[in-house]
C-alpha positions as CSV (number, residue, x, y, z in Angstrom):
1,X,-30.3,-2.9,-4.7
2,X,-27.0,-3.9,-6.4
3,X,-26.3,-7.4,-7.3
4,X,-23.6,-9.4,-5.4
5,X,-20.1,-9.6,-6.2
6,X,-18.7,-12.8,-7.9
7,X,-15.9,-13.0,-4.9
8,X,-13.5,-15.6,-6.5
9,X,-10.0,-15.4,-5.3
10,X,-7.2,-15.0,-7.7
11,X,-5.3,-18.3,-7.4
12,X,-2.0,-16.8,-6.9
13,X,-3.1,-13.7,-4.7
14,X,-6.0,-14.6,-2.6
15,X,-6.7,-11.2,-1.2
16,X,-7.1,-10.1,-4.4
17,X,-10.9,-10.9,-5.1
18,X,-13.5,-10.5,-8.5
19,X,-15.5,-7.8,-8.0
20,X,-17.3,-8.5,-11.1
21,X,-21.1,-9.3,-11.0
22,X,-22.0,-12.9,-9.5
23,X,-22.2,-15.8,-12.4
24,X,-20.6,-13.4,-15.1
25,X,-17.3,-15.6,-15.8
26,X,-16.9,-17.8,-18.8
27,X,-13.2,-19.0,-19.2
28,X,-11.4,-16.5,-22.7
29,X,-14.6,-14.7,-22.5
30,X,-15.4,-13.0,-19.2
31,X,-12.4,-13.1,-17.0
32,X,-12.4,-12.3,-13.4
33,X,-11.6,-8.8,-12.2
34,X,-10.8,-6.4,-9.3
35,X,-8.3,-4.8,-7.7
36,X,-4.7,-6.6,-7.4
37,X,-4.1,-6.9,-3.8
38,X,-0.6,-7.7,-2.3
39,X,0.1,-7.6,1.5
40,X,-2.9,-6.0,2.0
41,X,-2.3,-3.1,0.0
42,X,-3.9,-2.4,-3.5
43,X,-1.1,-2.4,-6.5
44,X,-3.0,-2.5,-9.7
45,X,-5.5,-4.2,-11.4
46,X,-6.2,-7.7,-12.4
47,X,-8.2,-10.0,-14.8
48,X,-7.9,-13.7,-14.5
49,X,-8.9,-16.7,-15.8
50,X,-9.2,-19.8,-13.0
51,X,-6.3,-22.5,-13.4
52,X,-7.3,-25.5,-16.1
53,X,-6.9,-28.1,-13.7
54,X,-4.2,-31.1,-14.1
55,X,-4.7,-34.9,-13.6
């Protein structure tokens, strides 16, 4: 049984989700991952931190 995928959308190009292992990302450390996804079709690859967020 395989574990499940983390699933976090890339904040710029939400089809393009992490396929990395759920609970693996730690911001400079363990970026997200998976394939880039634009208009529905795969263009590349990706790795991603999330956005700091602003106040």
């Amino acid at each position: 049984m395989s574990s499940p995928s983390c699933g976090t959308p890339h904040h710029d190009y939400p089809q393009t989700l992490c396929t990395e292992p759920a609970g693996h990302y730690r911001r400079l450390i363990d970026p997200h991952a998976g394939p880039l996804i634009i208009d529905g079709r795969e263009r590349g690859a990706a790795a991603w931190d999330e956005p700091e967020t602003t106040r």
